[in-house]
Structure formats: structure tokens, C-alpha cells
PDB file of N, CA, C and O in Angstrom, chain B, residues numbered from 101:
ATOM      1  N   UNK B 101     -89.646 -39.628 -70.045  1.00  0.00           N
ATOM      2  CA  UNK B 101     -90.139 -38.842 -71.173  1.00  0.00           C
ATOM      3  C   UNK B 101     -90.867 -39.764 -72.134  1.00  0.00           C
ATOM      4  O   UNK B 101     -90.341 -40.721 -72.702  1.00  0.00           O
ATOM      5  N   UNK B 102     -92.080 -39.396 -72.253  1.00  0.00           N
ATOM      6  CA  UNK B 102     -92.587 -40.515 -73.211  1.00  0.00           C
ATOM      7  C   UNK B 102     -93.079 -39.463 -74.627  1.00  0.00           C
ATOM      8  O   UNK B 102     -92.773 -39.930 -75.724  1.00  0.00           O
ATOM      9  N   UNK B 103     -93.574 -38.538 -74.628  1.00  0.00           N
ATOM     10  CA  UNK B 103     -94.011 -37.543 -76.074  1.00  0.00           C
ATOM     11  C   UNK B 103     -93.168 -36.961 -76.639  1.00  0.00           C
ATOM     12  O   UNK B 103     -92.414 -36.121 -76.148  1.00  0.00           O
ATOM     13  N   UNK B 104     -93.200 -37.344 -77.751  1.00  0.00           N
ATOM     14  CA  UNK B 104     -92.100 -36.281 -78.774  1.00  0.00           C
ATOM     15  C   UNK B 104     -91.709 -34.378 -77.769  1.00  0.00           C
ATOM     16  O   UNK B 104     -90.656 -33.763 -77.602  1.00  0.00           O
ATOM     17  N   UNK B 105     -92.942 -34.123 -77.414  1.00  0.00           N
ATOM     18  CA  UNK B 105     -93.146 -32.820 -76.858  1.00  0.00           C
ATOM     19  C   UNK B 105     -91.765 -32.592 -75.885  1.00  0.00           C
ATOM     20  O   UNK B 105     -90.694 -31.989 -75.951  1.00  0.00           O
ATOM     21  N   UNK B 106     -92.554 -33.537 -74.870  1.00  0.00           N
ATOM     22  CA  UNK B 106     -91.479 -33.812 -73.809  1.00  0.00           C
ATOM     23  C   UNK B 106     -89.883 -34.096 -74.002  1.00  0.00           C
ATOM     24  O   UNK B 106     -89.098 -33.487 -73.275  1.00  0.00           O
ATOM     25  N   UNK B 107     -89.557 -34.718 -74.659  1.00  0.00           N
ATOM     26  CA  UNK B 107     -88.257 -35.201 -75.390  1.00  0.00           C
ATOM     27  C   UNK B 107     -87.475 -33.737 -76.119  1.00  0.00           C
ATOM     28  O   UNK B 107     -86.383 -33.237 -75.849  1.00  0.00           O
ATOM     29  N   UNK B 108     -88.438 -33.349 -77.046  1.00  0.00           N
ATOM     30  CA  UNK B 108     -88.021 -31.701 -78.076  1.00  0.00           C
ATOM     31  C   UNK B 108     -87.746 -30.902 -76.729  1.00  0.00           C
ATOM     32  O   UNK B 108     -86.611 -30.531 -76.433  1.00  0.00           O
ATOM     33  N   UNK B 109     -89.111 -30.608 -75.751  1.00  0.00           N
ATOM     34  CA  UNK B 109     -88.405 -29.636 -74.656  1.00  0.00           C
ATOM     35  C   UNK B 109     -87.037 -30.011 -73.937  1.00  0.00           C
ATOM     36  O   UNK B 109     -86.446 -29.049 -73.446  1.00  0.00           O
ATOM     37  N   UNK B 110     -86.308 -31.535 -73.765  1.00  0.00           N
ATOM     38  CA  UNK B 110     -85.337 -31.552 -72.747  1.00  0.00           C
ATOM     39  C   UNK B 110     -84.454 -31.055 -73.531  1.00  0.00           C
ATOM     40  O   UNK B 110     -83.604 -30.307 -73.048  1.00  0.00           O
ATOM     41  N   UNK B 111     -84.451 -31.415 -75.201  1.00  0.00           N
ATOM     42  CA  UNK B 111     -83.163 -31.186 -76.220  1.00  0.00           C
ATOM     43  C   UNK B 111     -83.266 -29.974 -76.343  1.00  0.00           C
ATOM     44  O   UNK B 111     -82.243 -29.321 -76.139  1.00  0.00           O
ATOM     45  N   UNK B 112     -84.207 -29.433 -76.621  1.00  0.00           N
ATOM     46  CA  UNK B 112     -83.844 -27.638 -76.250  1.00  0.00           C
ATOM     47  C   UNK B 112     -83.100 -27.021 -75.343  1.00  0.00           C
ATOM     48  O   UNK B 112     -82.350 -26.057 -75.501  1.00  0.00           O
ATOM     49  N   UNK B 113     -83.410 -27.788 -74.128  1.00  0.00           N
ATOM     50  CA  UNK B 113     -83.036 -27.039 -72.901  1.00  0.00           C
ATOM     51  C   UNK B 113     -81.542 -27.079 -72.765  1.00  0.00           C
ATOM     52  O   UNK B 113     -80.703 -26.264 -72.382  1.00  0.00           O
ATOM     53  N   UNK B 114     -81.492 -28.599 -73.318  1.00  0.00           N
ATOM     54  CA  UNK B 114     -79.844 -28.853 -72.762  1.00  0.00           C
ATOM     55  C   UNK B 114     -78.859 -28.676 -73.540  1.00  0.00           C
ATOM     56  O   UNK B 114     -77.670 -28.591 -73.235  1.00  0.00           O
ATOM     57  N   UNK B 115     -79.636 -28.583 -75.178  1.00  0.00           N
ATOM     58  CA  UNK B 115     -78.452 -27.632 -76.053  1.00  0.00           C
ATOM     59  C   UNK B 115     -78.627 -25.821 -76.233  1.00  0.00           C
ATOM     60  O   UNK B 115     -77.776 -25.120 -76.780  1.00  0.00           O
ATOM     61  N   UNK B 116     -79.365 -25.529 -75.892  1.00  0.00           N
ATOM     62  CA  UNK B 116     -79.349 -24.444 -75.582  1.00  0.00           C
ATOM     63  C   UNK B 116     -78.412 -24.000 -74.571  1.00  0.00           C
ATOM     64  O   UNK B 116     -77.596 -23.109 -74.808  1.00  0.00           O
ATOM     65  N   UNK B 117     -78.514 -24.719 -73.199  1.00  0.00           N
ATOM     66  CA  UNK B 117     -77.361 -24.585 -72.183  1.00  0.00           C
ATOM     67  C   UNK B 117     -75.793 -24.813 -72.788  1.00  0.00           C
ATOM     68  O   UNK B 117     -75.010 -24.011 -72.280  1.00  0.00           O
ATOM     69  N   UNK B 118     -75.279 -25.573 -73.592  1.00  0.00           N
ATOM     70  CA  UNK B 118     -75.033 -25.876 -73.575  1.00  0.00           C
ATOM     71  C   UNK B 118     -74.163 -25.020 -74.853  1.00  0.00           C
ATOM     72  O   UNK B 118     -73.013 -24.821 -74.461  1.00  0.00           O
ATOM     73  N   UNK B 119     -74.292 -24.708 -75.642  1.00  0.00           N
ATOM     74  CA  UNK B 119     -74.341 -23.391 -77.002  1.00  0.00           C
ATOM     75  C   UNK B 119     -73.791 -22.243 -76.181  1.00  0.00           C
ATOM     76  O   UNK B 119     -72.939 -21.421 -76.517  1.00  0.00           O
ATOM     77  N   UNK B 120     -74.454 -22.350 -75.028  1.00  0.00           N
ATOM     78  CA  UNK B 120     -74.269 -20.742 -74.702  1.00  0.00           C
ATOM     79  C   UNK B 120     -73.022 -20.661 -73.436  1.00  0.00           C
ATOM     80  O   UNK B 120     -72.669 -19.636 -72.853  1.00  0.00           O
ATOM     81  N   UNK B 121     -72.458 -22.159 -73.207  1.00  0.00           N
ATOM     82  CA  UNK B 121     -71.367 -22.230 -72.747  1.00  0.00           C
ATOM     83  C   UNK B 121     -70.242 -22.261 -73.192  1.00  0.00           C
ATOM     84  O   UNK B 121     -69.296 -21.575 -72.805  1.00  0.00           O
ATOM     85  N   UNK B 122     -70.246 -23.489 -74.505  1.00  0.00           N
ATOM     86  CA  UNK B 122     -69.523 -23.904 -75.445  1.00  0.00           C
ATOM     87  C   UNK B 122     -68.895 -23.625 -77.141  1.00  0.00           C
ATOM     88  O   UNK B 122     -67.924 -24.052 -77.765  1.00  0.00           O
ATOM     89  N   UNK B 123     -70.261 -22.487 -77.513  1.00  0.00           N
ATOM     90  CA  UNK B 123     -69.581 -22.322 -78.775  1.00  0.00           C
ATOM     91  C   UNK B 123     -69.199 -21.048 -78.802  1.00  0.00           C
ATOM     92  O   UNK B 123     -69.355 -20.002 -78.173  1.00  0.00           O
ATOM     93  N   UNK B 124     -68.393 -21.669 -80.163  1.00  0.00           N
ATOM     94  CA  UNK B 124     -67.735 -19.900 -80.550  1.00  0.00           C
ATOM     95  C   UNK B 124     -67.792 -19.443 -82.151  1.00  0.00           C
ATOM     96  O   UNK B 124     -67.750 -20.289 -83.044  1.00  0.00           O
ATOM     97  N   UNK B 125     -67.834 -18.858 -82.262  1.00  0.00           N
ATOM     98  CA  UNK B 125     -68.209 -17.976 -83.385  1.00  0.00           C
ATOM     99  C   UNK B 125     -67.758 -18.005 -84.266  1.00  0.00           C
ATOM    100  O   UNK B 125     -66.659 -18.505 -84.022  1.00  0.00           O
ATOM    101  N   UNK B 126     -67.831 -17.750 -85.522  1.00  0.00           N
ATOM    102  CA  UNK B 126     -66.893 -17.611 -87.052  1.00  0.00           C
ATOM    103  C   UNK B 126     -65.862 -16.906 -87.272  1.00  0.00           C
ATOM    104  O   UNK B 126     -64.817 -16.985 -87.918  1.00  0.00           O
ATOM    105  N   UNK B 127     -66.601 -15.903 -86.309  1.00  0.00           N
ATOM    106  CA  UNK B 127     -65.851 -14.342 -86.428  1.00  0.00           C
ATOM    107  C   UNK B 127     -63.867 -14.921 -85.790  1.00  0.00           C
ATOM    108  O   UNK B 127     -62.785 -15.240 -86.282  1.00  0.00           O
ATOM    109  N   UNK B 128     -64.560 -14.711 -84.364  1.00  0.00           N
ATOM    110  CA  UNK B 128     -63.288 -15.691 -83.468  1.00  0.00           C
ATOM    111  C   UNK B 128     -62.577 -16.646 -83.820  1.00  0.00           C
ATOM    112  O   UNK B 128     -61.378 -16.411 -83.969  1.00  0.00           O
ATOM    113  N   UNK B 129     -63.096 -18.062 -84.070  1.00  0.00           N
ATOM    114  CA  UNK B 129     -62.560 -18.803 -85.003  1.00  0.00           C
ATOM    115  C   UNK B 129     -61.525 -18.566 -86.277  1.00  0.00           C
ATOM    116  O   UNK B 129     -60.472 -19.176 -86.458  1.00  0.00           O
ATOM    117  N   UNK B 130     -62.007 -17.678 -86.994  1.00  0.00           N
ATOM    118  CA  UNK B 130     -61.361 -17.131 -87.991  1.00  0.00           C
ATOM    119  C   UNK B 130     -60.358 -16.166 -87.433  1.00  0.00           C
ATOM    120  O   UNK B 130     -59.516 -15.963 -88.309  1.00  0.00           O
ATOM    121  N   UNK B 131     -60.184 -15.721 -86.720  1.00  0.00           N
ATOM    122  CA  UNK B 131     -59.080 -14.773 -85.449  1.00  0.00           C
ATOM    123  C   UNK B 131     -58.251 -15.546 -85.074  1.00  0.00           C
ATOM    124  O   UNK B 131     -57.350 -14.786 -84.721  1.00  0.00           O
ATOM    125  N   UNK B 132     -57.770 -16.951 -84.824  1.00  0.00           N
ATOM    126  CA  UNK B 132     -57.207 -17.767 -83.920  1.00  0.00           C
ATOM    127  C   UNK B 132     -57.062 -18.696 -84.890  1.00  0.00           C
ATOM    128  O   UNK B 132     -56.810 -19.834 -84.495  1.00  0.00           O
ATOM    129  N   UNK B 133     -57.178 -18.473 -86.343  1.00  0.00           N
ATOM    130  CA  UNK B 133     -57.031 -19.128 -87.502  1.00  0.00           C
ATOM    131  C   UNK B 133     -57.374 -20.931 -87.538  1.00  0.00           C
ATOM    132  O   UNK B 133     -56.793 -21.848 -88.118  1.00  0.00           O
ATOM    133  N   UNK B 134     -58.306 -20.910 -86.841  1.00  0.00           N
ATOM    134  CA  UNK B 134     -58.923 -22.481 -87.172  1.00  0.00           C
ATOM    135  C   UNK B 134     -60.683 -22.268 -88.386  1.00  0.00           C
ATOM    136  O   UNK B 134     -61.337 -21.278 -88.714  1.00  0.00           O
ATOM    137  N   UNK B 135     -60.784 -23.371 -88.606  1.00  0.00           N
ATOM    138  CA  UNK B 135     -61.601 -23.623 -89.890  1.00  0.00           C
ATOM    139  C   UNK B 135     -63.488 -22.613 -89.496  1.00  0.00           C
ATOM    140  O   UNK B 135     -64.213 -22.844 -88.529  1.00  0.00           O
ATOM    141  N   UNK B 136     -63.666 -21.912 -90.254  1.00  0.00           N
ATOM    142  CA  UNK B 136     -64.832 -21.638 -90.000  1.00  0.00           C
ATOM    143  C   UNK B 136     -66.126 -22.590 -90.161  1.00  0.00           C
ATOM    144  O   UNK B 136     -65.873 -23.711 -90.602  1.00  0.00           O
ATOM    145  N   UNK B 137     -67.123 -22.378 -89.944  1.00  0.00           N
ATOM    146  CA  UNK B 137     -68.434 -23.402 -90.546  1.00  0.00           C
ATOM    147  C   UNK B 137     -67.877 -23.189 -91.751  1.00  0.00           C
ATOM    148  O   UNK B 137     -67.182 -23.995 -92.369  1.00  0.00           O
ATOM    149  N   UNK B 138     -68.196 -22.046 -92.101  1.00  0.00           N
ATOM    150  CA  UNK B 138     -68.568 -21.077 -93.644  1.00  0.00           C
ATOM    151  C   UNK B 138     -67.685 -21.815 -94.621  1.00  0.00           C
ATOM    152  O   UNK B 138     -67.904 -21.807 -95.832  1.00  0.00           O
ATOM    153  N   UNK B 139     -66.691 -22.445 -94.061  1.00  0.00           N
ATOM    154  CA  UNK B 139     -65.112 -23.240 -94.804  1.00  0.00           C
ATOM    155  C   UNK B 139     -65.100 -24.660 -94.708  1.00  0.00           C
ATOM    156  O   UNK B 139     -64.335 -25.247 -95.473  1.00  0.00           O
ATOM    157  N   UNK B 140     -65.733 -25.269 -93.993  1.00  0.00           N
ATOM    158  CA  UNK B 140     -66.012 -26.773 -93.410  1.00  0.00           C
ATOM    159  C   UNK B 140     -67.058 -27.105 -94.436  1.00  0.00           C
ATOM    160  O   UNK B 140     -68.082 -26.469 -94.686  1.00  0.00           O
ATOM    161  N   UNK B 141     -66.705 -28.000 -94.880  1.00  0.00           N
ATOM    162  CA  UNK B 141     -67.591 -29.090 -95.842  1.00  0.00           C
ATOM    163  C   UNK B 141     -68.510 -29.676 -95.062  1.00  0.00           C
ATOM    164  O   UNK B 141     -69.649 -29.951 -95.439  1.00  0.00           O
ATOM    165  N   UNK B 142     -67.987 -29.921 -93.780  1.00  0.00           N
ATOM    166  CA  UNK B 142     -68.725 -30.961 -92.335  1.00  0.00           C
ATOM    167  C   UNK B 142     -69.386 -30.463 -91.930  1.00  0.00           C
ATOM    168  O   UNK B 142     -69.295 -29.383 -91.347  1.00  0.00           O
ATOM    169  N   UNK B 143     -70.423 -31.225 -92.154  1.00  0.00           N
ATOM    170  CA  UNK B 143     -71.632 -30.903 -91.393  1.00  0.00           C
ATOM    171  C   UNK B 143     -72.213 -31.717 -89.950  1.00  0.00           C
ATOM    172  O   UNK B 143     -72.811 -31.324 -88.949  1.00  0.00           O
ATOM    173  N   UNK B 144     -71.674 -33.122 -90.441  1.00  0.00           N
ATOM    174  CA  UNK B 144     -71.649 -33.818 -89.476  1.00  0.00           C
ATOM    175  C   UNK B 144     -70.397 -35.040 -89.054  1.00  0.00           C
ATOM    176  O   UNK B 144     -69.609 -35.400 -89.928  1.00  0.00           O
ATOM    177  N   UNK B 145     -70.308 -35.710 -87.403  1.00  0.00           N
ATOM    178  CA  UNK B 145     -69.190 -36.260 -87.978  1.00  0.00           C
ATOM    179  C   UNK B 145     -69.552 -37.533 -87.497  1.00  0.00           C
ATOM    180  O   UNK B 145     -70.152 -37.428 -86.427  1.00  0.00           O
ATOM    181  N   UNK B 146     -69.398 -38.849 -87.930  1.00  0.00           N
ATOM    182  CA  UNK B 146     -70.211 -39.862 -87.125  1.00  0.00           C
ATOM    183  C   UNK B 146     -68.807 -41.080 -86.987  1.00  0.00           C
ATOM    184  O   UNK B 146     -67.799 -41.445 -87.592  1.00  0.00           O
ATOM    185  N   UNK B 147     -69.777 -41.410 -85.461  1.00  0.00           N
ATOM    186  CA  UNK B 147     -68.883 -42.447 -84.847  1.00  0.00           C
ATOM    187  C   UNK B 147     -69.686 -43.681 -85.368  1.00  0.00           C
ATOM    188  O   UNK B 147     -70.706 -43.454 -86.019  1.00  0.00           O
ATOM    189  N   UNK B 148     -69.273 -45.074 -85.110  1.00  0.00           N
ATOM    190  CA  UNK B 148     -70.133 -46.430 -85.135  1.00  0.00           C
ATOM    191  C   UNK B 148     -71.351 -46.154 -84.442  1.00  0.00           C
ATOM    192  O   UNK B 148     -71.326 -46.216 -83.213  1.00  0.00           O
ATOM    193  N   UNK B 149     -72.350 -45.877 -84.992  1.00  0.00           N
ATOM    194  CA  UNK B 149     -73.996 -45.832 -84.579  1.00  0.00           C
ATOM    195  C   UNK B 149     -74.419 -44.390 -84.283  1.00  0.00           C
ATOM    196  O   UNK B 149     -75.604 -44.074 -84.179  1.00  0.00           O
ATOM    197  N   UNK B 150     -73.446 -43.564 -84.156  1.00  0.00           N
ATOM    198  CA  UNK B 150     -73.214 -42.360 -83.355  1.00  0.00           C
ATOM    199  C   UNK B 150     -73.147 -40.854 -84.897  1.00  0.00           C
ATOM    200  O   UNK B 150     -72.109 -40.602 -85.509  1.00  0.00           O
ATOM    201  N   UNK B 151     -74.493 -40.138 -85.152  1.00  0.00           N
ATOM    202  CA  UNK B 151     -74.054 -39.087 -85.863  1.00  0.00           C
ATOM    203  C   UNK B 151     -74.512 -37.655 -84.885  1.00  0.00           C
ATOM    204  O   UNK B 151     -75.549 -37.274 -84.343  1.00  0.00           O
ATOM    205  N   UNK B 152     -72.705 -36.994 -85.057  1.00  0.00           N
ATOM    206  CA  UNK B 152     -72.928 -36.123 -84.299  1.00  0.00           C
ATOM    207  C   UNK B 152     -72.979 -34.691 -85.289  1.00  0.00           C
ATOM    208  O   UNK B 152     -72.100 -34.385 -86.094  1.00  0.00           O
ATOM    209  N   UNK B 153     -74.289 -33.871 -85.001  1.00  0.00           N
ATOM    210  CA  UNK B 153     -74.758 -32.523 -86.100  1.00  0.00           C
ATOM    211  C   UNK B 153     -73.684 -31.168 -85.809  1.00  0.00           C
ATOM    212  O   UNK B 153     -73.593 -30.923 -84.606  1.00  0.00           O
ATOM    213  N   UNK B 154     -73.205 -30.635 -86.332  1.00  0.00           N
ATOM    214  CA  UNK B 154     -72.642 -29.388 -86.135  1.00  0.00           C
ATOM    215  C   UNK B 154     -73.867 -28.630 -85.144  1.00  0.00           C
ATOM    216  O   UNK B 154     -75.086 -28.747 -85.270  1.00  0.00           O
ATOM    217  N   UNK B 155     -73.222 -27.945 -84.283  1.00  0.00           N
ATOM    218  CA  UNK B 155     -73.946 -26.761 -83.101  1.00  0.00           C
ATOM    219  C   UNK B 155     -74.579 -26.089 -84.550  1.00  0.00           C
ATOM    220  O   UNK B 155     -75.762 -26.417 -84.634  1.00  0.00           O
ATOM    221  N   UNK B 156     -74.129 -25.215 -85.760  1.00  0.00           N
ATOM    222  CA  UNK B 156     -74.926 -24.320 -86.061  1.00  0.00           C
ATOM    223  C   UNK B 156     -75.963 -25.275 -86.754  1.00  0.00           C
ATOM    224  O   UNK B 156     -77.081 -24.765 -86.818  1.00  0.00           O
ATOM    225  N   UNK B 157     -75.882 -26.328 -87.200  1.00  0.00           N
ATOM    226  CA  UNK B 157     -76.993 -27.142 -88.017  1.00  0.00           C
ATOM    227  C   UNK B 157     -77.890 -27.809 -86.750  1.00  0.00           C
ATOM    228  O   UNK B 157     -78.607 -28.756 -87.074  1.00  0.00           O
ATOM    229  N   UNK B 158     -77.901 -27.548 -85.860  1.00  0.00           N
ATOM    230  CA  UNK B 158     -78.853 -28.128 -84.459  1.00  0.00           C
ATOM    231  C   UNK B 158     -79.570 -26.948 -84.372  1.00  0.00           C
ATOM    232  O   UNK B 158     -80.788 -26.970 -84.545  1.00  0.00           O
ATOM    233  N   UNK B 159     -78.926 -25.828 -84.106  1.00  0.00           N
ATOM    234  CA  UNK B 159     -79.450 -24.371 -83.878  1.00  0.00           C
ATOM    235  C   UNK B 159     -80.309 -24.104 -84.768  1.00  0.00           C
ATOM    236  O   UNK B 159     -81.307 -23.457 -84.453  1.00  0.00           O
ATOM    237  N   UNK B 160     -80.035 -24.719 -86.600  1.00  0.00           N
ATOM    238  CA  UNK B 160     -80.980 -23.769 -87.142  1.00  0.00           C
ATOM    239  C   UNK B 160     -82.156 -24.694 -87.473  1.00  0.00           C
ATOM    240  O   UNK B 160     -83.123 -24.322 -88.138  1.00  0.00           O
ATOM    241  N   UNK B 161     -81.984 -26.128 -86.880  1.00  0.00           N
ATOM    242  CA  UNK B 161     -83.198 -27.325 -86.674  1.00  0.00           C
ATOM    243  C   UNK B 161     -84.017 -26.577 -85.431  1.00  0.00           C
ATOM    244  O   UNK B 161     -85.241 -26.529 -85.553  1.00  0.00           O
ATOM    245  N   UNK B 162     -83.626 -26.195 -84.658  1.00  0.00           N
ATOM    246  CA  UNK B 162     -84.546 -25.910 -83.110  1.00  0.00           C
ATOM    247  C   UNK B 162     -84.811 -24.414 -83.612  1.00  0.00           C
ATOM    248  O   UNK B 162     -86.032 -24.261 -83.564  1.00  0.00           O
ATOM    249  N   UNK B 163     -84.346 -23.524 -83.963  1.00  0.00           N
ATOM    250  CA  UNK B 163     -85.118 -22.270 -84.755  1.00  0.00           C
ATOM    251  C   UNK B 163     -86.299 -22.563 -85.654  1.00  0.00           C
ATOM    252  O   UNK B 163     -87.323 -21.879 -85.653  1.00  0.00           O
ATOM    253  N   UNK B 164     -86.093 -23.641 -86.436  1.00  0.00           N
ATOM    254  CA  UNK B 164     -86.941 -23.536 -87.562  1.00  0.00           C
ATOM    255  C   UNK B 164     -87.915 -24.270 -86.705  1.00  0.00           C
ATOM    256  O   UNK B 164     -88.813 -23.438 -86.581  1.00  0.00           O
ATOM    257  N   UNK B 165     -88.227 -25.185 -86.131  1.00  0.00           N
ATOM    258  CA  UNK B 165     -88.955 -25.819 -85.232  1.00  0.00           C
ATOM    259  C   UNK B 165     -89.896 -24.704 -84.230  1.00  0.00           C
ATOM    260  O   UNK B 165     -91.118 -24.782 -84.100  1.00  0.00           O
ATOM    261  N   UNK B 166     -88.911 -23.552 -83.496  1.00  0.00           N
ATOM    262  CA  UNK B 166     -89.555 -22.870 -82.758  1.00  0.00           C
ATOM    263  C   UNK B 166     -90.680 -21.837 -83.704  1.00  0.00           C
ATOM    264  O   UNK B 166     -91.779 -21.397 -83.367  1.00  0.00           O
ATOM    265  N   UNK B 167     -90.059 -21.698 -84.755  1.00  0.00           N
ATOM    266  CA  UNK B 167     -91.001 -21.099 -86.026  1.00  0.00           C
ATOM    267  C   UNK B 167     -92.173 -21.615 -86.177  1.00  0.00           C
ATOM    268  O   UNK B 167     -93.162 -20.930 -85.913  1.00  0.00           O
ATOM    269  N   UNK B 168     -92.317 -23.102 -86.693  1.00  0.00           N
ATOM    270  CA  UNK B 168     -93.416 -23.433 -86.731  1.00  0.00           C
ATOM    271  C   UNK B 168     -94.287 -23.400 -85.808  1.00  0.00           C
ATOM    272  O   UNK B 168     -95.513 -23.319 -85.878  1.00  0.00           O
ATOM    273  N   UNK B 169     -93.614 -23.466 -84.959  1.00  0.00           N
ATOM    274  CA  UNK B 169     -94.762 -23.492 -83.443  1.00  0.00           C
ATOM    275  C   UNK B 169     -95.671 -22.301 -83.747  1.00  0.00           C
ATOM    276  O   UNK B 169     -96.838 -22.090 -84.074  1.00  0.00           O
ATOM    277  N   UNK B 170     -94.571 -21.643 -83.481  1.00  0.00           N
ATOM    278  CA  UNK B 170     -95.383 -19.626 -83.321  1.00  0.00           C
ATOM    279  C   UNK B 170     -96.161 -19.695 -84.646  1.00  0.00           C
ATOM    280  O   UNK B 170     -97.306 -19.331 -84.375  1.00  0.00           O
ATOM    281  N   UNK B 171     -96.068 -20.005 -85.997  1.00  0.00           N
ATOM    282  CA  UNK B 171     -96.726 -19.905 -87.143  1.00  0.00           C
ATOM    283  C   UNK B 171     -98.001 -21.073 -86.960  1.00  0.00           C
ATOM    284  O   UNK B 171     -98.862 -21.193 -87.831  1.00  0.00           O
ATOM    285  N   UNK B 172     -97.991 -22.024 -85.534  1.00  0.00           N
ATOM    286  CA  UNK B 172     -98.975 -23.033 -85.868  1.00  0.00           C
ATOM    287  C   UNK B 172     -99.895 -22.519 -84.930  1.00  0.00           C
ATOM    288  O   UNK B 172    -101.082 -22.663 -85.226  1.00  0.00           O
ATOM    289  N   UNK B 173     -99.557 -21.811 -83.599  1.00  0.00           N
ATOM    290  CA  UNK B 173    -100.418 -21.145 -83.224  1.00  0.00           C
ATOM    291  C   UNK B 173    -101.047 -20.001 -83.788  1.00  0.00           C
ATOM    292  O   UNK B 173    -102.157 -19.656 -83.385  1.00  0.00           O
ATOM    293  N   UNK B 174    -100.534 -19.471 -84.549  1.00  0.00           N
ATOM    294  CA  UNK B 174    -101.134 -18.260 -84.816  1.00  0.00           C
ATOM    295  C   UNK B 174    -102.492 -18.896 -86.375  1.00  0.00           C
ATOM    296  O   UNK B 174    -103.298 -18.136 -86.912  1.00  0.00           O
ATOM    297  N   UNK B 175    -102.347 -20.160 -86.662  1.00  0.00           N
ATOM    298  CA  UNK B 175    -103.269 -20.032 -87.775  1.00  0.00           C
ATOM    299  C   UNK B 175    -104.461 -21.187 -87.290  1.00  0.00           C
ATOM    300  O   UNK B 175    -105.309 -21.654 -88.050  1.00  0.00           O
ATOM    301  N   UNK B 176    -104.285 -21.569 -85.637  1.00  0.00           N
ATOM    302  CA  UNK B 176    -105.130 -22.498 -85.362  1.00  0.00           C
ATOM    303  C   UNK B 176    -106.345 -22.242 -85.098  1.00  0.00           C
ATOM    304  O   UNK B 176    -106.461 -22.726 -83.972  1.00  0.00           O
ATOM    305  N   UNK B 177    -107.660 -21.664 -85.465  1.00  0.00           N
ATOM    306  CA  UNK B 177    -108.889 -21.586 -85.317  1.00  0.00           C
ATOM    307  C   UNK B 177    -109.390 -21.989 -83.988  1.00  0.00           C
ATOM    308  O   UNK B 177    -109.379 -23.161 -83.613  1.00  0.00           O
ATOM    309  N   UNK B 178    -109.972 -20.680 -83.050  1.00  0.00           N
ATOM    310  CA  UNK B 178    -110.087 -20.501 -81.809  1.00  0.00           C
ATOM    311  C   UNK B 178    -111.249 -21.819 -81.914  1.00  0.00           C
ATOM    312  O   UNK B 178    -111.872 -22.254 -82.883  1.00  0.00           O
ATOM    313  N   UNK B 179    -111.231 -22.182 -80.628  1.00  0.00           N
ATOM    314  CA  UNK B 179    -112.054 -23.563 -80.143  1.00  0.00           C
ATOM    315  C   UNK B 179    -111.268 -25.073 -81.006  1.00  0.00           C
ATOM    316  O   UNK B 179    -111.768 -26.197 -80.956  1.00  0.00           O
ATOM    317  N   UNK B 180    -110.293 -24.813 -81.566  1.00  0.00           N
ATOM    318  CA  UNK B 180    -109.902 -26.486 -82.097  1.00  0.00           C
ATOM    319  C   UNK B 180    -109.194 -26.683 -81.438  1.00  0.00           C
ATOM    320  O   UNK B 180    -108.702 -25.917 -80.609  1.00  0.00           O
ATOM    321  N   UNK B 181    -108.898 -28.079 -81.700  1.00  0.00           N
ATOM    322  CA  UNK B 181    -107.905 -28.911 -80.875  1.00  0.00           C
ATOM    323  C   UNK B 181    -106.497 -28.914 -81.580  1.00  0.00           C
ATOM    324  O   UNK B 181    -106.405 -28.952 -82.807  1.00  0.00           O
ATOM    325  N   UNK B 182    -105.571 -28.880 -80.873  1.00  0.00           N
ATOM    326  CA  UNK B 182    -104.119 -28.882 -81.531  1.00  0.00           C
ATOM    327  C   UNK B 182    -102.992 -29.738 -80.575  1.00  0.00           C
ATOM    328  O   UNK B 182    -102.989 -29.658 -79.347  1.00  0.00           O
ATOM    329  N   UNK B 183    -102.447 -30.215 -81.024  1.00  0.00           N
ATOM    330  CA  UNK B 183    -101.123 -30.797 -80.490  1.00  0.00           C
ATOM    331  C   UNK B 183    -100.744 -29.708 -79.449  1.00  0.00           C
ATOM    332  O   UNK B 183    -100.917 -28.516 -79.701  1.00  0.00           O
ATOM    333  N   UNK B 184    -100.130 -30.223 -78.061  1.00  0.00           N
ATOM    334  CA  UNK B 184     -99.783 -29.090 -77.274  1.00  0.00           C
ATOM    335  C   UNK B 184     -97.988 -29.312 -77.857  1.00  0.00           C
ATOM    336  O   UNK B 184     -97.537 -30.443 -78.037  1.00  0.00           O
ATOM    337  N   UNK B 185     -97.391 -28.413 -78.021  1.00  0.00           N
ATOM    338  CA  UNK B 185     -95.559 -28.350 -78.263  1.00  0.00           C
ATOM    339  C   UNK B 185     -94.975 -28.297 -76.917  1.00  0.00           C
ATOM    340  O   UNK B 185     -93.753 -28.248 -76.775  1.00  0.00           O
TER     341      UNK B 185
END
């Protein structure tokens, strides 16, 4: 992988897979009485060199990301050149 492009598509792919195996919900969470996001101060938790992001603060980085895309195509002036995503 050498382009940012390339790199953003594998991290999509593999937390996306990966979300849709592994997490669980507020709702649930709060059912089985462990800490919600909504209640967690933590956002992140880091090891020596190592910061690891909460699933919903990754999710709403790769949403807001997939946003811009769709908002960068839609205002790019037919015949220019643009970064491919």
C-alpha cells in the first residue's frame, strides 16, 4: 500500500468487518449493566506507543470521511482533475 487512498480503503474494509462482528450497542450494554459510551469519559485507551480509538469514535471518523467524499464529488467541476478516494 503506498497512497493514503489505498491505506483509508484497507482501514475501512477491515473495521467495518470487523464492527459488524464485534460491537454492541448502548442499548444492550446498558441491559447487561456494563458502562455505556454515553457514560465513559474514554474515548481512547493507550498502550506504550499504542493509542487505541473507541469503535464509535472510528465509525464517526470513516462517516465523516465518507461525507466528504460524496460532498467532494458532487462540487468538482466536470473536466477537472481531482484526487481519486
Amino acid at each position: 500500500m503506498s497512497s493514503y487512498s489505498e491505506k483509508y480503503k484497507y482501514i475501512y474494509k477491515k473495521f467495518k468487518e470487523a464492527h459488524l462482528k464485534r460491537a454492541l450497542g448502548d442499548e444492550y450494554l446498558d441491559s447487561i449493566g456494563e458502562t455505556t459510551r454515553l457514560h465513559s469519559p474514554m474515548l481512547y485507551e493507550a498502550e506504550y506507543g499504542i493509542l487505541y480509538l473507541r469503535d464509535d469514535a472510528v465509525l464517526d471518523l470513516l462517516n465523516y470521511i465518507e461525507e466528504l467524499k460524496a460532498n467532494a464529488t458532487k462540487t468538482v467541476p466536470a473536466g477537472s482533475r481531482r484526487q481519486d478516494f
